[in-house]
C-alpha positions in Angstrom: 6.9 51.9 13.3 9.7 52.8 15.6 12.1 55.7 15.1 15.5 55.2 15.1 18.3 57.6 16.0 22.1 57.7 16.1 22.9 57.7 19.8 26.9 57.9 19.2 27.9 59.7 16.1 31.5 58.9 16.2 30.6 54.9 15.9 28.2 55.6 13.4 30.6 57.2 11.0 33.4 54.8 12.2 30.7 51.8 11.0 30.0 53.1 7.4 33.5 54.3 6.5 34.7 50.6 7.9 31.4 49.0 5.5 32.3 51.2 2.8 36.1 50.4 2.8 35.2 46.7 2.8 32.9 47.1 0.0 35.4 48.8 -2.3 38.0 46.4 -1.4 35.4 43.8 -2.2 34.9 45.5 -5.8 38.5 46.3 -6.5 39.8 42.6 -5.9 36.8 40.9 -7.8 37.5 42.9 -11.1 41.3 42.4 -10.5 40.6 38.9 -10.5 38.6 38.7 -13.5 41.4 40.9 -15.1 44.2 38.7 -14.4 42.1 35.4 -15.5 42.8 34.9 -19.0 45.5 37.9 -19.2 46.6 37.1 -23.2 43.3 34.9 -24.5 44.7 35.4 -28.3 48.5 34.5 -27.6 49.8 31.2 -29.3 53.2 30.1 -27.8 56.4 28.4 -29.1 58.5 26.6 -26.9 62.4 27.3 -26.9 64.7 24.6 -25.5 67.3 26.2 -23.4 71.0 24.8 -24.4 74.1 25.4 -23.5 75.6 29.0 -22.9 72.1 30.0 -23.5 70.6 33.4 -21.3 67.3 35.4 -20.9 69.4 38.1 -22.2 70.5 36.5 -25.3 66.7 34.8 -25.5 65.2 38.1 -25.4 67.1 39.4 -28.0 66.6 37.0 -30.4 63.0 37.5 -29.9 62.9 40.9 -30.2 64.4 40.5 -33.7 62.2 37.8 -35.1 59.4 37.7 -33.3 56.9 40.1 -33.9 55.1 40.2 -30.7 57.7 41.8 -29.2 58.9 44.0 -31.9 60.2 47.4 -30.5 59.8 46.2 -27.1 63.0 46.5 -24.6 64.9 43.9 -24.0 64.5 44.1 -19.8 60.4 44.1 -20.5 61.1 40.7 -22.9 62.6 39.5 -20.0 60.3 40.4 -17.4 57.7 38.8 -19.6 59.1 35.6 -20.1 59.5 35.0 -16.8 56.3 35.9 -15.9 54.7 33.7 -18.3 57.0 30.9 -17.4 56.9 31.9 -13.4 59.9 32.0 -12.9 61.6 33.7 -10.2 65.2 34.0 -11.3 67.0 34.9 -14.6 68.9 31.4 -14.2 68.5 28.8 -16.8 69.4 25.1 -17.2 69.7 23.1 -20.1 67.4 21.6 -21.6 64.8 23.7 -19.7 61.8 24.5 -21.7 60.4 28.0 -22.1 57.5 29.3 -23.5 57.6 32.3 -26.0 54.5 33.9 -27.0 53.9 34.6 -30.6 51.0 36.1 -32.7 
């Protein structure tokens, strides 16, 4: 069998850092991934009909008070949330829009 040796050390090192930076990205994504999948596996959800003069704001709050899933939570988090869960991008509303509210 044939010895090998490192004939340029700089490229060596350069190589594994580059395999090992790949490999960890690799890992990190892949869990991240499987995180993200089924984020709220337990969550039922209502839907609320949006009508007129309605707001996230005003949503939110109403939630926060009788909905215990998002008992002592701040109103800005409620309405991050809902958004997220209804991707949406902007706090506007139209009527007769359909959201959905998780509950527990």
């Amino acid at each position: 069998m044939k010895n090998l040796r490192i004939v340029n050390m700089k490229k060596f090192i350069r190589s594994i850092s580059i395999l090992l930076f790949v490999v960890v990205a690799i890992i990190f994504l892949s869990t991240k991934v499987s995180l993200s999948h089924n984020e709220y596996p337990q969550l039922n959800y209502d839907t609320v009909t949006v009508i007129k003069g309605d707001t996230l704001w005003q949503i939110s709050v109403e939630q926060q008070k009788n909905n215990p899933y998002y008992t002592n939570k701040d109103v800005r988090n409620i309405i991050n949330h809902i958004k997220k869960v209804n991707n949406l991008k902007t706090s506007d509303l139209t009527i007769g829009q359909e959201l959905k509210i998780p509950v527990i």
